[in-house]
SEROZA-331921 format. One line per field, with one value per residue (C-alpha): residue number from 1; residue in one letter; x, z, y. Coordinates in Angstrom, 2 decimals, padded with zeros to 5 digits. Layout:
<pts>
num: (NUM/...)
residu: (a/...)
xx: (X/...)
zz: (Z/...)
yy: (Y/...)
</pts>
This chain:
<pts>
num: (1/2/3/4/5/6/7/8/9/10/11/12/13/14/15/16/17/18/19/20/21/22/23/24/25/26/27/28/29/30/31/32/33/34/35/36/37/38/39/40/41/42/43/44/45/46/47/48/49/50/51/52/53/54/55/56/57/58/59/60/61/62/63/64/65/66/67/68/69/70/71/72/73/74/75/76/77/78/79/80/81/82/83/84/85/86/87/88/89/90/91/92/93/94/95)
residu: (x/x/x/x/x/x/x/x/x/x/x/x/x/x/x/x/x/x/x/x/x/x/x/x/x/x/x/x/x/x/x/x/x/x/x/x/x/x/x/x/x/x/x/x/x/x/x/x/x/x/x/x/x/x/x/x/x/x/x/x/x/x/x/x/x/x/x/x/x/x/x/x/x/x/x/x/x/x/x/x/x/x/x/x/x/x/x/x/x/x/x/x/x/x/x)
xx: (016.07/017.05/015.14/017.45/016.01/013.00/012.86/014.81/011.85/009.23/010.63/010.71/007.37/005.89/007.49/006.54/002.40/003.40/004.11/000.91/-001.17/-000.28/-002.35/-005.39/-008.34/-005.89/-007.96/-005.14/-005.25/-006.40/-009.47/-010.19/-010.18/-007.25/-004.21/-001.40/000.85/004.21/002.77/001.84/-001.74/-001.27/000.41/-002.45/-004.37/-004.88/-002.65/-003.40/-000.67/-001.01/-004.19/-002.37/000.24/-002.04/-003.13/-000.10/000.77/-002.49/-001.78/002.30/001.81/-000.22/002.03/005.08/003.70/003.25/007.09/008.58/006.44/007.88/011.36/011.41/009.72/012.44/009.89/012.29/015.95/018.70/019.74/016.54/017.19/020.90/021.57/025.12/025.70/023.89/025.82/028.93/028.21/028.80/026.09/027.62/026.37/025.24/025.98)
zz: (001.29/003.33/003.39/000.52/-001.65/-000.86/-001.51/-005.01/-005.86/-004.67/-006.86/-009.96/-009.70/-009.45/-012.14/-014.43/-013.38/-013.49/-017.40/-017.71/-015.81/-017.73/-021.41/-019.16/-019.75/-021.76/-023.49/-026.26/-027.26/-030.70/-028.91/-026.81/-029.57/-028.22/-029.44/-027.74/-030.16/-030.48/-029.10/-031.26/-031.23/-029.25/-026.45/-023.27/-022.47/-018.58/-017.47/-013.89/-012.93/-009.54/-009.57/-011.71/-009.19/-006.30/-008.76/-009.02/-005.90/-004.85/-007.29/-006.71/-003.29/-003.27/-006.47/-004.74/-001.13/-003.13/-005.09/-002.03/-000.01/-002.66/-002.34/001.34/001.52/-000.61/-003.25/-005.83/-005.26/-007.49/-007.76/-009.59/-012.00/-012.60/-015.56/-016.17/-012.20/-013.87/-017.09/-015.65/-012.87/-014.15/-013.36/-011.38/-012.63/-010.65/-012.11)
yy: (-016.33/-013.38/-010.26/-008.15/-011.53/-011.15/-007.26/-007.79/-010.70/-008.43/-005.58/-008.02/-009.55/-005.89/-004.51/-007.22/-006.80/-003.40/-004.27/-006.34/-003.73/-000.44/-000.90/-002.03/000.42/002.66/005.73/007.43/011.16/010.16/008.09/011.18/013.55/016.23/015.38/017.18/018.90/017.72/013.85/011.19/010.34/006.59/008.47/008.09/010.60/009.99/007.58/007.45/005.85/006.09/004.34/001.57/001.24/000.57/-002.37/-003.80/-003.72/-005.80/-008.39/-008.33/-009.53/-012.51/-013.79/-012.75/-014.27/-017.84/-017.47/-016.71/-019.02/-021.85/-020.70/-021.16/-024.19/-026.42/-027.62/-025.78/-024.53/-023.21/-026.87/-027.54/-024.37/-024.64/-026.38/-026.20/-027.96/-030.77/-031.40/-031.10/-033.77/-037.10/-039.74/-042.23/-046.22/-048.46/-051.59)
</pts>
């Protein structure tokens, strides 16, 4: 895996805690009591995103470390994922 991999995995893995991340500890407008007008009453009230990033990225790394660290290691390659490469190989007998 070369390092423009590795920064495209990286990216991937955090956006998807990134997903997981956001609804934690989520107070909405209509929970607070002061509803914005013109916003719906779901829509947060403090998002703090930046403290939600700073999450993410803690608990992107380690999962990214162990993907990559699998990657690199041969335990699983794009051999192992690629199902079309195996259905159009025939299986040779060995009779």
């Amino acid at each position: 895996m070369g390092p423009v991999s590795a920064i495209v995995l990286f990216a991937v893995v955090w956006a998807m805690v990134f997903f997981i991340v956001l609804p934690l500890r989520l107070q909405t407008q209509g929970e607070a009591g002061e509803i914005v007008p013109g916003t719906h009453a779901s829509a947060p009230a403090d998002a703090q995103i930046g403290r939600k990033a700073k999450i993410t990225t803690l608990w992107a790394l380690p999962i990214w470390a162990v993907i990559a660290g699998t990657i690199l290691s041969g335990v699983i390659s794009v051999r192992d994922i690629d199902w079309f490469d195996r259905m159009s190989t025939p299986e040779v007998s060995r009779d």
